[in-house]
C-alpha positions as CSV (number, residue, x, y, z in Angstrom):
1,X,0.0,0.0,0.0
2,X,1.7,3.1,-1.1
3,X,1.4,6.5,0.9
4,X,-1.3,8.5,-1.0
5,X,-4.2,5.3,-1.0
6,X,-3.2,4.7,3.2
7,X,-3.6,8.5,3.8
8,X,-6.7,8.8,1.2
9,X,-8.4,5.5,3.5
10,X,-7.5,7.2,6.3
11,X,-9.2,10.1,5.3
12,X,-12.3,8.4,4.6
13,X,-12.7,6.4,7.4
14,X,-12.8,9.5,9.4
15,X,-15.0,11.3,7.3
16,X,-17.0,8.3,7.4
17,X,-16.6,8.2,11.6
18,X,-17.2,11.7,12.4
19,X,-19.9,12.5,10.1
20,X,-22.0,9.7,10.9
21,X,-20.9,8.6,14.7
22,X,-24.4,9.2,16.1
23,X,-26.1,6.9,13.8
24,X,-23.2,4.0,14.2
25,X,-23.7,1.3,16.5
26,X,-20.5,0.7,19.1
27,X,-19.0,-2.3,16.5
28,X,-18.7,-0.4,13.4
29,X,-17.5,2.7,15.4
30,X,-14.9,0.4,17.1
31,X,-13.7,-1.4,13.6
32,X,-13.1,2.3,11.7
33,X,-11.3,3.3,15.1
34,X,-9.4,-0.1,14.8
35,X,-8.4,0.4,11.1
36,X,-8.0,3.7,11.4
37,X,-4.9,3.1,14.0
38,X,-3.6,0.5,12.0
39,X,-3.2,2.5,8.8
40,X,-2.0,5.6,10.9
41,X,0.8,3.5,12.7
42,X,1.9,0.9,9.6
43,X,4.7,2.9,7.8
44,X,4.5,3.0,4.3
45,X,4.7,0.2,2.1
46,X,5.2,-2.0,4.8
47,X,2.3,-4.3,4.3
48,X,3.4,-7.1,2.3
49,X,0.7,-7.9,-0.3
50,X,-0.8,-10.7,2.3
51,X,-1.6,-8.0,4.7
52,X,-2.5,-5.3,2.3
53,X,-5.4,-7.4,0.9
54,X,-6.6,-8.8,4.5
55,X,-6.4,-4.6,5.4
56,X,-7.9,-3.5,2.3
57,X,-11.0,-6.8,2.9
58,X,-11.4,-5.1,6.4
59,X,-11.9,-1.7,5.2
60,X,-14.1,-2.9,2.3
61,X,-16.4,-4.7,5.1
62,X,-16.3,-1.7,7.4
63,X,-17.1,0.5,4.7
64,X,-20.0,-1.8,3.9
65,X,-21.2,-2.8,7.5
66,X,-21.6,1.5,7.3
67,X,-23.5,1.5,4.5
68,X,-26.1,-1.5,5.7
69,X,-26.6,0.6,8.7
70,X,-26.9,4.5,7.4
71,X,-28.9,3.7,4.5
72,X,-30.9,0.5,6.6
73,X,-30.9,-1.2,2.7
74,X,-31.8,-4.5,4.8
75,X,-35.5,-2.6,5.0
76,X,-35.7,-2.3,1.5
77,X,-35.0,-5.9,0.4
78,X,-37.2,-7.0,2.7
């Protein structure tokens, strides 16, 4: 993971956090806190192309777990 896409997630995850924190339940808020750290303290282009995908699946799931529960799109298959 190069140094401009870890700061641009970075970025976005917090955007995502503080924008929406009232409507997140304690799980998602604790995952984009989680992965935020990570990326903040992993210098770059440490992660080895193992860890980048598993990081980059995790932020793809928190992003999505976000989604589900802002937009409720559970309701509306339903």
């Amino acid at each position: 993971m190069n140094k401009r896409s870890r700061v641009n997630h970075i970025a976005v995850l917090k955007k995502l956090r503080d924008d929406h924190r009232s409507q997140l339940d304690i799980g998602v808020l604790s995952e984009l806190d989680s992965l935020i750290e990570e990326l903040e303290t992993t210098p770059s282009g440490f992660h080895k192309n193992a860890e980048a995908a598993l990081l980059a699946a995790r932020i793809l799931e928190a992003v999505a777990r976000f989604i589900h529960v802002v937009t409720n799109l559970g309701d509306w298959f339903k």
